[in-house]
Biopython code that builds the backbone (N, CA, C, O; Angstrom):
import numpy as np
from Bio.PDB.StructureBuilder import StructureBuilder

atoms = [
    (1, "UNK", "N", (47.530, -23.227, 26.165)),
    (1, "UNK", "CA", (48.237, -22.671, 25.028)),
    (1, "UNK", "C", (47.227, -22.245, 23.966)),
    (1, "UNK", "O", (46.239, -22.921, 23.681)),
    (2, "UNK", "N", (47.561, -21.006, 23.365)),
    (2, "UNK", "CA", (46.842, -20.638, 21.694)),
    (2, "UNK", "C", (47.828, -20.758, 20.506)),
    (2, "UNK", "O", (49.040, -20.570, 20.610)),
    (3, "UNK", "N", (47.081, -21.140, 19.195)),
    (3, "UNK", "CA", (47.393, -21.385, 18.332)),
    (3, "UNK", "C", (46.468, -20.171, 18.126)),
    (3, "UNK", "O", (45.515, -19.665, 18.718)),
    (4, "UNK", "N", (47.293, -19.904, 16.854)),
    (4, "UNK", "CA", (46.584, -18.701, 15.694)),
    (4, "UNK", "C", (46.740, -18.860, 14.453)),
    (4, "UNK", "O", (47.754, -18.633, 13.794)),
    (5, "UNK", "N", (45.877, -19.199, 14.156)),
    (5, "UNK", "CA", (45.625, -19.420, 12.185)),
    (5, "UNK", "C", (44.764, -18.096, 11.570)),
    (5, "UNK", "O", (43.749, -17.558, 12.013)),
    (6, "UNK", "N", (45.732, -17.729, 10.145)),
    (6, "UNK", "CA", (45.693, -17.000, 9.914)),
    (6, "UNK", "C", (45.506, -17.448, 8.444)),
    (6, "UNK", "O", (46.347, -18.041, 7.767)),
    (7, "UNK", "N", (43.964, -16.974, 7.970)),
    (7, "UNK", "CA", (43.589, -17.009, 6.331)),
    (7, "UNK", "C", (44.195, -16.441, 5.582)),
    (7, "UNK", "O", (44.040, -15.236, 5.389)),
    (8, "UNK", "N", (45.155, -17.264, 4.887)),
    (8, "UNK", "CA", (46.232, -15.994, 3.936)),
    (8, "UNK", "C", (45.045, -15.293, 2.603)),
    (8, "UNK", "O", (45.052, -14.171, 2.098)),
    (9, "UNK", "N", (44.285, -16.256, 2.391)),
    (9, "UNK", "CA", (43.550, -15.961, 1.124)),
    (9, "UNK", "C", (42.560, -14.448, 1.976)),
    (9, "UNK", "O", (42.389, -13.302, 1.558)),
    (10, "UNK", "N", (42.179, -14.989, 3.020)),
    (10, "UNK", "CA", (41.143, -13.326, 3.452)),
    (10, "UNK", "C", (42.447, -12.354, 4.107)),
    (10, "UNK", "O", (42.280, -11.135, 4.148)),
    (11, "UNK", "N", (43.380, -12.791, 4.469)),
    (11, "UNK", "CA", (44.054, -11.418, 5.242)),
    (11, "UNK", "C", (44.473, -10.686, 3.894)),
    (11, "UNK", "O", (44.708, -11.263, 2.832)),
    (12, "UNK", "N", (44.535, -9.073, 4.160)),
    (12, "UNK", "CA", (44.758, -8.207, 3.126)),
    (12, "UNK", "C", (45.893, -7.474, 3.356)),
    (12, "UNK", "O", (46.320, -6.845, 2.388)),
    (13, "UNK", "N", (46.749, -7.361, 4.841)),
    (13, "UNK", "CA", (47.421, -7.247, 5.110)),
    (13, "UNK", "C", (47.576, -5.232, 5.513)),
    (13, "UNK", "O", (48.421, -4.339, 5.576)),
    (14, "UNK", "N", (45.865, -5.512, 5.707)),
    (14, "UNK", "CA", (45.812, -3.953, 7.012)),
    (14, "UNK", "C", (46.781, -3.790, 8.003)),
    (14, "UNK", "O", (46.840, -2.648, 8.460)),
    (15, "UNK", "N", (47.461, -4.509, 8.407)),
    (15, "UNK", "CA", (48.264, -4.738, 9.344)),
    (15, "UNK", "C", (47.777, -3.975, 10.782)),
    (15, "UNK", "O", (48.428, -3.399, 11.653)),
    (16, "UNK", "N", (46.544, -4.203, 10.644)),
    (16, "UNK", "CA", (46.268, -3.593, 12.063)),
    (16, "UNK", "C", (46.576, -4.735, 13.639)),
    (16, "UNK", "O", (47.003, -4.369, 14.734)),
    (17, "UNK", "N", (46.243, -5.903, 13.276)),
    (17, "UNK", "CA", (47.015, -6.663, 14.353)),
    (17, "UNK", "C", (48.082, -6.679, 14.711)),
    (17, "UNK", "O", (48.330, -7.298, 15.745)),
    (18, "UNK", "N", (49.145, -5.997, 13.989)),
    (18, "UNK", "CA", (50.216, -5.887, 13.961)),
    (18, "UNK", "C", (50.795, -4.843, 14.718)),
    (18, "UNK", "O", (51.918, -4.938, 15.213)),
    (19, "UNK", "N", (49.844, -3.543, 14.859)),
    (19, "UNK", "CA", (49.655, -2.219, 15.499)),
    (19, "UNK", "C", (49.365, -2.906, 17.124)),
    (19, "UNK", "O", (50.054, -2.700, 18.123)),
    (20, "UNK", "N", (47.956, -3.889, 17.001)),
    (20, "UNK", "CA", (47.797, -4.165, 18.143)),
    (20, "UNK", "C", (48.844, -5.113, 18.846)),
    (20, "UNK", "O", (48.749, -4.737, 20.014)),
    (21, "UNK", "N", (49.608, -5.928, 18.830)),
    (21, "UNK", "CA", (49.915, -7.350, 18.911)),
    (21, "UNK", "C", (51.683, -7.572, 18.263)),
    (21, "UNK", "O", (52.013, -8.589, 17.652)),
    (22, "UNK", "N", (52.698, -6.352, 18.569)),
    (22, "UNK", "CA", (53.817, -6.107, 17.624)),
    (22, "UNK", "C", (54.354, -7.704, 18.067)),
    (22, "UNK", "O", (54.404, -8.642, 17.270)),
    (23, "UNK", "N", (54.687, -7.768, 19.331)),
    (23, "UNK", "CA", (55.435, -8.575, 19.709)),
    (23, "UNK", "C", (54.951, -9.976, 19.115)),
    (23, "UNK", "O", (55.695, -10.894, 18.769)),
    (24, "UNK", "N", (53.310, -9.956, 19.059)),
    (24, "UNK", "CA", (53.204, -11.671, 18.449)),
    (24, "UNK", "C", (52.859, -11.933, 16.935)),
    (24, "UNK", "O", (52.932, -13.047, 16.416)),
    (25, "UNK", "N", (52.441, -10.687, 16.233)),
    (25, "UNK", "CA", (52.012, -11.266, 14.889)),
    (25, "UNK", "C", (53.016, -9.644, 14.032)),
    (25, "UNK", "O", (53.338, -8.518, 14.413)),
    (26, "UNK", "N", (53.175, -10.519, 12.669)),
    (26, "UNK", "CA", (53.896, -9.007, 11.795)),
    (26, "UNK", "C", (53.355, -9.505, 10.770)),
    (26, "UNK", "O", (52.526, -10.415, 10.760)),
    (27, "UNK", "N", (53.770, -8.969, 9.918)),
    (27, "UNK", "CA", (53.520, -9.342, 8.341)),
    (27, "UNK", "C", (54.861, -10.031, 7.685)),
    (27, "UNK", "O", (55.993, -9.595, 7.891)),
    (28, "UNK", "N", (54.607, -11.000, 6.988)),
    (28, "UNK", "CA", (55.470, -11.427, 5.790)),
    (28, "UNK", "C", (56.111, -10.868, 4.542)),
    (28, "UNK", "O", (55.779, -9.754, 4.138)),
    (29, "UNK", "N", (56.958, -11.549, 3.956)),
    (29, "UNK", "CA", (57.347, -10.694, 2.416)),
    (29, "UNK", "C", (56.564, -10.523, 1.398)),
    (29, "UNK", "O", (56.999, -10.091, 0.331)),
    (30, "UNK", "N", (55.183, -10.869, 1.606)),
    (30, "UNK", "CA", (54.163, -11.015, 0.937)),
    (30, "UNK", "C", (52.956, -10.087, 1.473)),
    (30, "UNK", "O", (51.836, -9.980, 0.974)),
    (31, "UNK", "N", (53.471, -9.444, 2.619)),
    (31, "UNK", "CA", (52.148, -8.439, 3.096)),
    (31, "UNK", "C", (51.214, -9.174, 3.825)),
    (31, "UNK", "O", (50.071, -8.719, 3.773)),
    (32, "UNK", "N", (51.397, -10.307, 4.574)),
    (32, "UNK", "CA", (50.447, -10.962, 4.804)),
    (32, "UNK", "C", (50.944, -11.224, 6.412)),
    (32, "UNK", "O", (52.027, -11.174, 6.995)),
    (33, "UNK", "N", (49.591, -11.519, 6.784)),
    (33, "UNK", "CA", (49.987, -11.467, 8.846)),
    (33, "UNK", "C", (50.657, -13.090, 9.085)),
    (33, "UNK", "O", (50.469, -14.025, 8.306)),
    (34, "UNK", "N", (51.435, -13.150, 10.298)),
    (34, "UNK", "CA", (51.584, -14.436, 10.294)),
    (34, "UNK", "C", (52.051, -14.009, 11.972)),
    (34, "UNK", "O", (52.444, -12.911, 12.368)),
    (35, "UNK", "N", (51.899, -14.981, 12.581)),
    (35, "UNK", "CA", (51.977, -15.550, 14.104)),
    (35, "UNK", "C", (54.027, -15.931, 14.086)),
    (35, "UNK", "O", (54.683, -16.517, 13.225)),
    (36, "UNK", "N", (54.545, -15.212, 15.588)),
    (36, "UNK", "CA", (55.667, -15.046, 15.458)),
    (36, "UNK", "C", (56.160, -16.203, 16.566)),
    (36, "UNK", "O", (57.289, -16.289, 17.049)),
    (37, "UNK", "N", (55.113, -16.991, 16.815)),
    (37, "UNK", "CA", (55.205, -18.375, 17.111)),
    (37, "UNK", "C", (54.261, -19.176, 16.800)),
    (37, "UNK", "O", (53.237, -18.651, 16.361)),
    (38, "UNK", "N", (54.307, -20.766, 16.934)),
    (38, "UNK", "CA", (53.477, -21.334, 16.732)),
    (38, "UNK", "C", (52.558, -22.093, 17.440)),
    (38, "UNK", "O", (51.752, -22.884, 16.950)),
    (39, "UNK", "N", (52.782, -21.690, 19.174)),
    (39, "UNK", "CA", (52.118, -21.509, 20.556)),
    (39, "UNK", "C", (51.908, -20.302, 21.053)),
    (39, "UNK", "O", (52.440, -19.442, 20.350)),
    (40, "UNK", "N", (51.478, -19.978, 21.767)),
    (40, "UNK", "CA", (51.215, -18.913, 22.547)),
    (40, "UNK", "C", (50.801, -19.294, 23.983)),
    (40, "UNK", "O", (49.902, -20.126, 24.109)),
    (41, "UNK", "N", (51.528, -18.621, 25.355)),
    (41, "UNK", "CA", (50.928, -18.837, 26.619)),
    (41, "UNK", "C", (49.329, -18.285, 26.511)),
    (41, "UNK", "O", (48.848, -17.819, 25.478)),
    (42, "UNK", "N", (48.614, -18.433, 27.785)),
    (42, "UNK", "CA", (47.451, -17.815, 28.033)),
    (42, "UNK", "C", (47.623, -16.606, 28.405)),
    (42, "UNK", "O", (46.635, -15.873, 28.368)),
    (43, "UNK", "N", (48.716, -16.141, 28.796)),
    (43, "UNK", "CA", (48.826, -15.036, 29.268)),
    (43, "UNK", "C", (49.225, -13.931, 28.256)),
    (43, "UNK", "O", (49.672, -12.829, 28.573)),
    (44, "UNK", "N", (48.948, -14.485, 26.687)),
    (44, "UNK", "CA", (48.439, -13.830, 25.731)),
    (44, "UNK", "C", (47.794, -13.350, 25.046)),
    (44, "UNK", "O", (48.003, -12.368, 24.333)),
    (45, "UNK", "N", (46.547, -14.231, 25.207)),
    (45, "UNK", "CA", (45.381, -14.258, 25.064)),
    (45, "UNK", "C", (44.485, -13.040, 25.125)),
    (45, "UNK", "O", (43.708, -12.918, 24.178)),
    (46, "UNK", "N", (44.462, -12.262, 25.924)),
    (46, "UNK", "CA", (43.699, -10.919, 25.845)),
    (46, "UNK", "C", (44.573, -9.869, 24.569)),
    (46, "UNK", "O", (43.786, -9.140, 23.966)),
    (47, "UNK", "N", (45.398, -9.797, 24.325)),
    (47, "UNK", "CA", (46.703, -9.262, 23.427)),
    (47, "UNK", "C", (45.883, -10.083, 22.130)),
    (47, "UNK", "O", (44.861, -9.670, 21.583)),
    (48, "UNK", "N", (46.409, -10.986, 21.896)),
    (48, "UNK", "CA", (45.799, -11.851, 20.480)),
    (48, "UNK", "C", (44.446, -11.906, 20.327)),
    (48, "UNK", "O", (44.205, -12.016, 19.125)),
    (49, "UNK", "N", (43.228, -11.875, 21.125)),
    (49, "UNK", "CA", (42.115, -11.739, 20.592)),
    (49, "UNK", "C", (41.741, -10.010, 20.362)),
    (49, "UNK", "O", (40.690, -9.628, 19.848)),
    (50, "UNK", "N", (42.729, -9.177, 20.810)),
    (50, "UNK", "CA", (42.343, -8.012, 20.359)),
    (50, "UNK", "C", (43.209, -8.000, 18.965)),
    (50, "UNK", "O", (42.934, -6.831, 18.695)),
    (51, "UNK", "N", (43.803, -8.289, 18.190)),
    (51, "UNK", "CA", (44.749, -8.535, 17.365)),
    (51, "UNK", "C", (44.214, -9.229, 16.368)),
    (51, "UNK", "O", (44.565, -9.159, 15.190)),
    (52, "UNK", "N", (42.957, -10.228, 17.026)),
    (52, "UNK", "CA", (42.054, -10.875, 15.862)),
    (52, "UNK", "C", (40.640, -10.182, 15.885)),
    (52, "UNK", "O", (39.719, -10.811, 15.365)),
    (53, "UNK", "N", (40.404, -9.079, 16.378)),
    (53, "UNK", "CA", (39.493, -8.511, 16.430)),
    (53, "UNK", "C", (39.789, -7.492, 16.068)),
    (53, "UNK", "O", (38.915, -6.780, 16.563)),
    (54, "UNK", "N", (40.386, -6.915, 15.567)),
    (54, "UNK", "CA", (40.889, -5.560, 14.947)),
    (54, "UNK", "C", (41.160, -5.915, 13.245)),
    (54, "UNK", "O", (41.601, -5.153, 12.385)),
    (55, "UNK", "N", (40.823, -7.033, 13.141)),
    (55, "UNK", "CA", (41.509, -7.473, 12.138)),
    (55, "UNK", "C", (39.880, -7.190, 10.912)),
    (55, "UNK", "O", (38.875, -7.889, 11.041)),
    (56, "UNK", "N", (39.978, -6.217, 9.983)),
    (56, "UNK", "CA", (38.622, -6.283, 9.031)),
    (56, "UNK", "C", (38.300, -7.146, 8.158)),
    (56, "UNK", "O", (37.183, -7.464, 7.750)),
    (57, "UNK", "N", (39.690, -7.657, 7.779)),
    (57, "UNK", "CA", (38.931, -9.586, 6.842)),
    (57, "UNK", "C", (38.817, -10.131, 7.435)),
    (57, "UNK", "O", (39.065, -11.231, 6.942)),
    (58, "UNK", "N", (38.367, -10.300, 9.080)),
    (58, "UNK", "CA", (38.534, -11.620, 9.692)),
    (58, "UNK", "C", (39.011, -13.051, 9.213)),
    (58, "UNK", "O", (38.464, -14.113, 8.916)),
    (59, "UNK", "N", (40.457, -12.496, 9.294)),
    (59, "UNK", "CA", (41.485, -13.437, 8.832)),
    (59, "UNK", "C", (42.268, -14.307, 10.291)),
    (59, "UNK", "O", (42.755, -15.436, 10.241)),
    (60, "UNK", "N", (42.238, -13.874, 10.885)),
    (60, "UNK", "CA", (42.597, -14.425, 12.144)),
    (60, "UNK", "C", (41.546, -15.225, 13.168)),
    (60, "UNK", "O", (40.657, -14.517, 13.642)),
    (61, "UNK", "N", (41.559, -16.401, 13.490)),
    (61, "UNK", "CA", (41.323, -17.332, 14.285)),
    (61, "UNK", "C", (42.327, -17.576, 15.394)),
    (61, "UNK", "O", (43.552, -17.488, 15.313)),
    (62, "UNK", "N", (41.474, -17.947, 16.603)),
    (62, "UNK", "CA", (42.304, -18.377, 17.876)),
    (62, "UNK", "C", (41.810, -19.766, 18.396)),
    (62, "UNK", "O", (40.610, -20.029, 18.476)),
    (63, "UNK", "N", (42.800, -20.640, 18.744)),
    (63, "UNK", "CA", (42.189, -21.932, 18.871)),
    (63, "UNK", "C", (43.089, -22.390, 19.797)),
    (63, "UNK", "O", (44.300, -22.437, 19.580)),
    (64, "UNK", "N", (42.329, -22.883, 21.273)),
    (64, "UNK", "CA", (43.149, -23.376, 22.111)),
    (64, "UNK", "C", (43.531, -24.548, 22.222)),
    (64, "UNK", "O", (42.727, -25.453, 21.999)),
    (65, "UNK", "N", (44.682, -24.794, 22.545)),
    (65, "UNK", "CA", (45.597, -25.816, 22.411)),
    (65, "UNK", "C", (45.928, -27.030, 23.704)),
    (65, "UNK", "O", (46.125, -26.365, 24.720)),
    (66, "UNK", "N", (45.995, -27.808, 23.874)),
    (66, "UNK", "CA", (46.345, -28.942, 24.673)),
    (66, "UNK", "C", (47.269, -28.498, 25.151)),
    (66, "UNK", "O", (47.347, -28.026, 26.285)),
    (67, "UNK", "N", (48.501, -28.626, 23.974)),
    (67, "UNK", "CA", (50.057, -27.682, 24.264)),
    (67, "UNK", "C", (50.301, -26.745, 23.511)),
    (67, "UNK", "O", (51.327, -26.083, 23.663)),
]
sb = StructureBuilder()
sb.init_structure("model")
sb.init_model(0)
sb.init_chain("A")
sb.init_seg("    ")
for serial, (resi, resn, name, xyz) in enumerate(atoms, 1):
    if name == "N":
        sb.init_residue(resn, " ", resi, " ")
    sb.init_atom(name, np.array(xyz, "f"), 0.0, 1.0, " ", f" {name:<3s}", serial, name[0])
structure = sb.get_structure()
């Protein structure tokens, strides 16, 4: 499983992960990215690290999970 933490203070809310990654990350009422769960399979993983790599505040982290 991935977890994705997301720096509200560095995200600026380019919303380019959002372009990459519709189905797992959007933005908030605040303009800000947020993860549209709070697991992720592995079989997401190529999807979400392009999603945190597109990202120009490097505001997004990926951190694998036990569960």
């Amino acid at each position: 499983m991935i977890r994705v933490h997301v720096d509200l203070d560095l995200c600026q809310g380019f919303a380019n992960c959002v372009m990459v990654a519709p189905d797992l990350v959007d933005l908030d009422a605040n303009g800000k990215a947020v993860a549209l769960r709070e697991t992720f399979p592995d079989t997401d993983e190529g999807e979400l690290r392009e999603a945190a790599e597109s990202c120009p505040a490097v505001a997004i982290r990926l951190e694998r999970s036990a569960r």
